[in-house]
C-alpha positions, 0 to 999 in steps of 0.5 A: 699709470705705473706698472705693477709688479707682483711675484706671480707675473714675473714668475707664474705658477711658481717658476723660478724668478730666473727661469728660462731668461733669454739674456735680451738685455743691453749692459753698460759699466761703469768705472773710475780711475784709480790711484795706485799700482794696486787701484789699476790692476783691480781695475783691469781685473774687473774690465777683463772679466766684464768684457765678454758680456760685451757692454754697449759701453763702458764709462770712466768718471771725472773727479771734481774740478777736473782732478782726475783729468789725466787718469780719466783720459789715460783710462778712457784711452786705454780701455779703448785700445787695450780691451777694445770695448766703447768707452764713454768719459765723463765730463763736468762743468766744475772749476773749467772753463769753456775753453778748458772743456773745449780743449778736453772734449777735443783730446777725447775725440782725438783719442778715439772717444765718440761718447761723453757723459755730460754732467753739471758736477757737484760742488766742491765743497761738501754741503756748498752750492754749484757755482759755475766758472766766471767764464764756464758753462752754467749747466749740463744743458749748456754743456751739452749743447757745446759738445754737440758743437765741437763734434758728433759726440755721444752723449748720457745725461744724469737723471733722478727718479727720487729728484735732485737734492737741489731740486725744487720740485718733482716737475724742475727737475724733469724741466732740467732734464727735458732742457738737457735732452732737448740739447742735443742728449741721446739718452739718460742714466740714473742716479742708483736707487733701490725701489724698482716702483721708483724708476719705473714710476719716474719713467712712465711720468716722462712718458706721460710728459711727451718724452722719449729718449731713452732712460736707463737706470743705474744699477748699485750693487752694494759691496760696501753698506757704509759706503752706500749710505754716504752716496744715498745721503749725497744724491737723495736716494733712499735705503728702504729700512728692510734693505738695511735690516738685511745688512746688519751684522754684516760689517765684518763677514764680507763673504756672507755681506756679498751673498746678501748683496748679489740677492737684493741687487739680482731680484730687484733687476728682475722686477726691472726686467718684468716693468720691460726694462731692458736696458742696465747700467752698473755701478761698478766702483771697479769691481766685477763679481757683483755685476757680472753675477747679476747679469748672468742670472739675468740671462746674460752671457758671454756671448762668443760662448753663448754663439757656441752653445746655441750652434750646438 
């Protein structure tokens, strides 16, 4: 049965929502190579200012058909050797054939990169269908197992609590899943949602089915609301119509739009946090405030300075 969630159990006798939070959470970010001079610096900006809350990871993402590959690999590269923080690179299955994939996971080992997030990858064509490579891998399934044949990777799979648009059902899609996990996976991240009800029902349904590796659900916090709706109609999620309301107006007022954002996002991963979540992955589309804020009202801290104050 999935966990109810009510005001009163995440903050009895009218506490504070985030009162006397002890910061048990793990945190993970997630970035993307950048283009430009400009692009690269706000990128180091927001690893240098996420790296105290020392995440369990960091991922890089993988631009379709391996269009990013050289950015994604210098990216991986360097935020291993410069911020010294584990960095996960993605790979996808689109427009790459086996060898091409075997080539690239072999340059990520040799770089020093131990975790992969395996995904199918989207079409290419927006509105188009997925078409494997005549001599690729046909799923996220399929690529994983290859991973864990070329070496000991790490490895996050997608999942999704409102289904996949190209799913045929609730069911299929959790089949998938199950086949991607049964491959060899060690954990799921989510596509962004933004019902809690949704994640956690989603969680206690694999429960139910028998399946226990561990989900952790990924995070959006929205900074561009345009820009979130595009994403939300790509990937199936759905924007509660009290969640645009909250935004209209908000166009041309980015201070008061950031206030609004950081609001929404904090409470909906305390309502998480009271399901027993525990685990966090943001999407951060290399920015650092939104993420960081959420995770220091979650009790989150850098954590040489929470080793001092707990000292003192």
């Amino acid at each position: 049965m999935t966990q109810s969630i009510d005001i009163d159990r995440i903050a009895p006798d009218g506490a504070p929502l985030f009162a006397s939070l002890p910061g048990d959470i793990a945190v993970s970010f997630e970035f993307f190579p950048p283009k430009t001079e400009r692009m690269e610096q706000q990128l180091w900006e927001a690893v240098e200012k996420l790296a105290p809350l020392s995440p369990e990871f960091v991922s890089v993402t993988y631009g379709a058909g391996g269009s990013t590959r050289e950015r994604t690999h210098a990216t991986v590269a360097r935020i291993i050797t410069d911020a010294q923080l584990p960095a996960a690179a993605h790979l996808t299955c689109v427009e790459a054939s086996k060898d091409e994939i075997r080539q690239v996971a072999e340059q990520y080992w040799e770089a020093g990169v131990r975790h992969i997030v395996a995904l199918r990858g989207d079409p290419t064509t927006p509105g188009g269908r997925f078409q494997p490579h005549p001599q690729g891998h046909a799923s996220a399934a399929e690529l994983v197992q290859a991973l864990k044949a070329i070496a000991p990777f790490e490895i996050s799979v997608a999942a999704y609590p409102e289904i996949h648009p190209e799913a045929h059902s609730a069911q299929s899609d959790m089949d998938n899943l199950k086949r991607k996990l049964d491959a060899g996976a060690d954990r799921a991240i989510t596509q962004f949602f933004f019902r809690p009800e949704a994640f956690l029902s989603f969680r206690d349904r694999l429960a139910a089915a028998g399946i226990d590796t561990p989900l952790v659900p990924g995070i959006l916090p929205v900074s561009n609301v345009a820009q979130t709706r595009k994403f939300a109609a790509l990937c199936g999620a759905d924007i509660p119509a009290w969640m645009d309301h909250l935004f209209e107006g908000l166009d041309e007022r980015p201070a008061e739009r950031k206030l609004v954002a950081a609001t929404i996002a904090a409470e909906f991963c305390r309502r998480l946090y009271a399901g027993g979540v525990r685990d966090f992955h943001f999407y951060t589309l290399n920015r650092a405030d939104l993420s960081y804020a959420i995770c220091h009202m979650l009790g989150r801290r850098p954590l040489a300075r929470a080793a001092q104050e707990q000292a003192a």
